[in-house]
N, C-alpha and C positions, 0 to 999 in steps of 0.2 A: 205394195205388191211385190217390188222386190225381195224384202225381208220373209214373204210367205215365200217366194219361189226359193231361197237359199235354206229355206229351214227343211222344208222337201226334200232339195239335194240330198244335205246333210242325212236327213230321215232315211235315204233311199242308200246312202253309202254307206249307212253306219248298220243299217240292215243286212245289206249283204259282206260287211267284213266280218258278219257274226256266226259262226258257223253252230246251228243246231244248239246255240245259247239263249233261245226264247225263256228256256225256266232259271237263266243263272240272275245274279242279282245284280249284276253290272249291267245287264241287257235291262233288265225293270230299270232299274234308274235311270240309264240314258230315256228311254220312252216318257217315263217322266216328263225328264229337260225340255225335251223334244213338246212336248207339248205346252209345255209351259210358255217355250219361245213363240209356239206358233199362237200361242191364244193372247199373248203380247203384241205380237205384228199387226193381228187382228184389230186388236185394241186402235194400236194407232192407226193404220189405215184407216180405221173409223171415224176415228177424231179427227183426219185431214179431210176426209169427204165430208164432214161436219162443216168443217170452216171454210172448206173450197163451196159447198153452198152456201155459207152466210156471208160471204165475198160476192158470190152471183147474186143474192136477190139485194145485196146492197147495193151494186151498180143498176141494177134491172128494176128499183123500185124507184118512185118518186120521192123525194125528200120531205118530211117534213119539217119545217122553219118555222124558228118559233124566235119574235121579234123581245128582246129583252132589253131595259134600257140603260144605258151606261150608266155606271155613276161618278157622279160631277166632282166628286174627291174622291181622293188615296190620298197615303202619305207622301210629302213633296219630297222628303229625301232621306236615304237611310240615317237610323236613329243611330245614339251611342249605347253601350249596354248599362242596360238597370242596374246589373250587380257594382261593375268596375267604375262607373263615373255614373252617379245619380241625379247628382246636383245640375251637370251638364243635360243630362237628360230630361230634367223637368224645366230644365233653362230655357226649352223651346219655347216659342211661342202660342204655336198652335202643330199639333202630326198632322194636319189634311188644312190643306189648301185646295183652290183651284187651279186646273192642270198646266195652265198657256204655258209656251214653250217659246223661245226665240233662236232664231238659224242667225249665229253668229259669224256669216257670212253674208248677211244682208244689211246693208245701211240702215236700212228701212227697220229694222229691229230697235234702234239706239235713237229713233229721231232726228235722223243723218238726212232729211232729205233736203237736195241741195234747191233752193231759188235763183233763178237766172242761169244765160248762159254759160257765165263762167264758171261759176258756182257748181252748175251742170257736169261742167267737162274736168272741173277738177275735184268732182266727189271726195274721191277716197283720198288723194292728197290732202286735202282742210281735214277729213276726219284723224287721220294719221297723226297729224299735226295738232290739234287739238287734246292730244293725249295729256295729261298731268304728269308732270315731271317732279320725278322721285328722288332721292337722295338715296346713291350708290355709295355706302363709303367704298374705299380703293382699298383691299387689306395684301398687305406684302411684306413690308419690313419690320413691323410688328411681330410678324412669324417668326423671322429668321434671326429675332434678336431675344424672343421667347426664351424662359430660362429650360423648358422642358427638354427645347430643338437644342439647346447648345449642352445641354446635360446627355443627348441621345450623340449626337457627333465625338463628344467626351468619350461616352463609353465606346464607342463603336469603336475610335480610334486606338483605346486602349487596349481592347479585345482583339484588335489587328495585329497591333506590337505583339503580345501575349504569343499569339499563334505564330507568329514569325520570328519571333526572338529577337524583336529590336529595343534596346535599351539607350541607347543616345539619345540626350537630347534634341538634336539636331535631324535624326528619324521621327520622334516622338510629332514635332511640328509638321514634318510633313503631312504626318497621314490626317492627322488632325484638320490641317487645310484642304487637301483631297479629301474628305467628307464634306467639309464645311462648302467646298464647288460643288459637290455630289449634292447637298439638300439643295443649294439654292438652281440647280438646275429642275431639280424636284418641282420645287415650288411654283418654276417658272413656266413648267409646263401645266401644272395643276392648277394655277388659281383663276378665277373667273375676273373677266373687264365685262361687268353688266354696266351697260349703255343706255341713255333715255333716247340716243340719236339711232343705233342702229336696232334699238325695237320699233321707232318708227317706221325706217326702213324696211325691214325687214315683213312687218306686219303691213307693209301695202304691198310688198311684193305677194307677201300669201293670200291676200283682197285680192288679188287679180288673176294669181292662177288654180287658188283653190277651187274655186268654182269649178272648174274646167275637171276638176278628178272627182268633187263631190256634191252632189244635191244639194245637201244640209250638212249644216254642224249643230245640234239642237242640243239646248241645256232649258233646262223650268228656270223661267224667271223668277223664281222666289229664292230661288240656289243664292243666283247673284245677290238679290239682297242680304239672304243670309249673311254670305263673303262680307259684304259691306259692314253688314252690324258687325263680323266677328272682328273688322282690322280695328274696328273705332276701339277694340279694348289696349289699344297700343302693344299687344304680345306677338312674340314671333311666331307665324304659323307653319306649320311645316306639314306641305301637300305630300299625302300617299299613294297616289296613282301604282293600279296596277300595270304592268308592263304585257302588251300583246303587240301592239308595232312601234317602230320608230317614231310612227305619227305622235307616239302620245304624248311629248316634248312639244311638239308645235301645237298639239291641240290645248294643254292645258294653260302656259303660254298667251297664247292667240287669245284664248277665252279672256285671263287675266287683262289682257293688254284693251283688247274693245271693251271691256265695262269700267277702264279708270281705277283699276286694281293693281294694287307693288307686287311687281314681279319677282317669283324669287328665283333664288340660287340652285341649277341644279344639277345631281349628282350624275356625273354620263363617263360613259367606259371611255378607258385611257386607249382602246382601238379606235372609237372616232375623231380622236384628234389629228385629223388628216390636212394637209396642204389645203387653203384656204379654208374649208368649211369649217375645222379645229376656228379659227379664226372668227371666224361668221356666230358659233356656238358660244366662244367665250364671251362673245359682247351681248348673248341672249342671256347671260346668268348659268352656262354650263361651265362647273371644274370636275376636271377628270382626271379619274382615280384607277386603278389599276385592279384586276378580278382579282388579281394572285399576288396576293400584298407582298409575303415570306420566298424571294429565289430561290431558296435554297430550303426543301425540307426538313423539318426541325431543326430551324435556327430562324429566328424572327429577325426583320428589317427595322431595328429599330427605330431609326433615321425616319424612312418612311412613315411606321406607325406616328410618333410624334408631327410628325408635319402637319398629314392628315388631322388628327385630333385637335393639336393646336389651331390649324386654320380655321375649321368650323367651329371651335369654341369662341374665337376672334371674331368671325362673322357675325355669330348668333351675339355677341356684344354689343356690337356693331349696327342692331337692328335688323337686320337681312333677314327676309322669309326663305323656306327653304323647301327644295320640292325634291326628293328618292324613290325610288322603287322598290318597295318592301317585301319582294321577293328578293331581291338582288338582279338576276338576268332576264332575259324575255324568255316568255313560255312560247315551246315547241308547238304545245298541242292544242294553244287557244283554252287552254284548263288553268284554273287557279294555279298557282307554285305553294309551297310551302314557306309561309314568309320568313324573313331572318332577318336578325336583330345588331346587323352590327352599327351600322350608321343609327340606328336609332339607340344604340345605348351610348353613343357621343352625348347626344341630350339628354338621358337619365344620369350619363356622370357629371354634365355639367350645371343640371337640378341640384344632385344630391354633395356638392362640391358649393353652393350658394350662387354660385356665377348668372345662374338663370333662373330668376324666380317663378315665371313660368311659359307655359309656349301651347299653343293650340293645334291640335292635329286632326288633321282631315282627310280622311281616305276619300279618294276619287276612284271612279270606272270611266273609261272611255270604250265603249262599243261599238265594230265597225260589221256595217252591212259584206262587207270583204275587204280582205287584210292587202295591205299594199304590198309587201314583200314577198318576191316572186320564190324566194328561197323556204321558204313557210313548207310546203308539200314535202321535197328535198332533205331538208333535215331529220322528215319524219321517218324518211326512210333509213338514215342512220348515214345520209350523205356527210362528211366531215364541213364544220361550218367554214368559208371562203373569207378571209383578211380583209377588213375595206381600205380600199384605198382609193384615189384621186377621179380614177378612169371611172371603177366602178361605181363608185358617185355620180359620176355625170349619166352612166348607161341605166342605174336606176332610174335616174330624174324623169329622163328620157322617155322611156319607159310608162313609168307613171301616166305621165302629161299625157301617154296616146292610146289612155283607158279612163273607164268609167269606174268607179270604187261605190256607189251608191250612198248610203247617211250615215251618217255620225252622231251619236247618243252620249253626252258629256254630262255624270252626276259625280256631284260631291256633296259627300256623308255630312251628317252634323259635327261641327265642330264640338270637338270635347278637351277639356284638359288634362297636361300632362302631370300637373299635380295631384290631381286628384286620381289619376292614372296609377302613380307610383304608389301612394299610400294605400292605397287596394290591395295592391301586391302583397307591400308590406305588414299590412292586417292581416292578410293569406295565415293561414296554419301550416301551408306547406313550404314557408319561406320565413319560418321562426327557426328557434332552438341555435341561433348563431350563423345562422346561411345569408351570405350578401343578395341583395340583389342588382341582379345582371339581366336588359333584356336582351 
């Protein structure tokens, strides 16, 4: 109606600024226009009283319901793809199972139920305890004795002299040794103390307050088996959860740790290595790594790069599973990211290098009924993101604990391999004629 009353106006002013121009040819075409737009308006006014009644007699009618019956399979978990990994893909056992699911927050899911009093009152302590205990190696001085880390502190130090103009031996040493403090403070803050003590700990602290933030943490129990069949092939698996809250560090974790599964190493920003909780994370399997590898645009760190590189090839030596975010950062919008390849081409160059003959990857989803972080809304408005530190660790926590977040949906994709992964690639047509690959 609007649109018809403005087209009027228009009609009525464009009429009278016309003087005695009924037969010129600018008057016929505006008339034209003019009608054109009006039999447009028309149009749509139409088409919204169309739908404003099929809105009314859809609330104003009685529903019909019509009973369909579930079906008792789907697929238990997303597949690998046909084309890139086949072999993986027909490795399954079966694509449909039955649905059950288990709230990895309930005792009662694992055959945890306690007999007797005591038994009773100390549930979650016996089950905590009861955990299978892993072999952590310790990697640290292996790193820092690596020839790659002592050939990057080499250069670096050279490249320093070079810019500075020092030529003395007796300069040459120094800088050389300020780097050589410079990596190993690197390393010291970067590397993981995963613990078979404080994932007990920790994991009956989260038994007893998770509850209180969420309903459920639900994963299909055939998931878990899967996981199980995939460790028995002795390769290192390396979990790909996408990132939407902090939570998904503790959920994946958590899940690992109640079903008797090796927890791995995982990758977490060099912002949350904050006064005690840094602490609390490296004994969960978090080393942490820094967004912005290079200080200085165009000009690389190569200290850093090497460290990096060297410890995770060390690791994955080492037997260590290993779990990233293959986006890189957490999504703003609750939307996929666009994923990126740099932690994940450590392990193509340490395939394609012999180091690693092969490794299993498993992308995970964790899905929250509502996201814990308050800052979520905030950032989407273009707020600048807030520093964590100490305080606001606690007023998060805080915070948390005196709301309710609703379920939690925890899958993990079929494991596929990375060998078979890379040769795909490298049969590509579009990664011939002499082009490395990089992913």
């Amino acid at each position: 109606m609007v649109n018809i009353m403005s087209t009027k106006i228009y009609e009525a002013y464009d009429s009278g600024s016309v003087k005695q121009g009924s037969s010129s040819l600018h008057h016929q075409l505006t008339q034209i226009q003019l009608k054109k737009r009006e039999k447009l308006a028309m149009t749509k006014e139409t088409a919204l009283a169309a739908v404003d009644t099929a809105m009314y007699n859809t609330k104003s009618t009685e529903w019909i319901t019509k009973h369909f019956s579930a079906p008792e399979k789907r697929p238990v978990t997303g597949m690998s793809c046909m084309k890139c990994t086949p072999t993986s893909r027909k490795s399954a056992q079966s694509s449909e199972r039955p649905l059950p699911g288990i709230n990895i927050l309930s005792l009662e899911a694992f055959n945890k139920q306690p007999k007797g009093f005591i038994a009773g009152a100390f549930a979650t302590i016996l089950h905590c305890a009861s955990f299978p205990s892993h072999n952590f190696p310790y990697i640290y001085n292996s790193v820092i004795q690596d020839v790659a880390v002592q050939d990057a502190i080499r250069q670096t130090a050279d490249e320093m002299a070079t810019e500075l103009g020092i030529t003395d031996q007796r300069g040459l040493q120094m800088l050389y040794t300020n780097n050589k403090n410079r990596a190993v403070k690197i390393l010291t803050r970067m590397h993981s103390k995963l613990s078979n003590m404080v994932l007990r700990i920790v994991t009956w602290v989260l038994n007893k307050t998770l509850p209180n933030l969420y309903t459920s943490m639900t994963i299909p129990v055939h998931q878990i088996e899967m996981l199980r069949e995939a460790s028995k092939k002795g390769l290192p698996i390396i979990y790909l959860p996408l990132h939407r809250s902090h939570i998904d560090y503790i959920a994946v974790t958590l899940t690992l740790c109640q079903s008797g599964l090796r927890s791995p190493l995982v990758a977490a920003g060099a912002n949350l290595n904050i006064p005690f909780f840094g602490r609390v994370l490296q004994g969960l399997g978090a080393f942490f790594i820094k967004r912005r590898i290079d200080p200085v645009s165009g000009k690389k760190d190569k200290i850093y790069r090497a460290l990096l590189h060297t410890y995770m090839t060390h690791c994955i030596e080492a037997g260590h599973h290993f779990e990233f975010f293959i986006e890189g950062g957490r999504t703003r919008s609750g939307k996929p990211c666009m994923p990126k390849g740099g932690l994940l081409s450590v392990f193509v160059d340490a395939y394609l290098s012999g180091v690693l003959e092969d490794a299993l990857l498993v992308p995970v989803s964790v899905n929250y009924e509502k996201i814990v972080e308050g800052s979520f809304v905030r950032e989407l408005t273009g707020e600048p993101k807030k520093p964590e530190t100490f305080v606001g660790a606690i007023k998060g926590i805080w915070k948390a604990l005196t709301d309710k977040y609703g379920m939690v949906r925890i899958d993990f994709n079929q494991p596929f391999s990375l060998h078979e992964l890379v040769r795909s690639f490298q049969g590509n047509k579009n990664l011939q004629n002499g082009r490395s690959l990089h992913v």
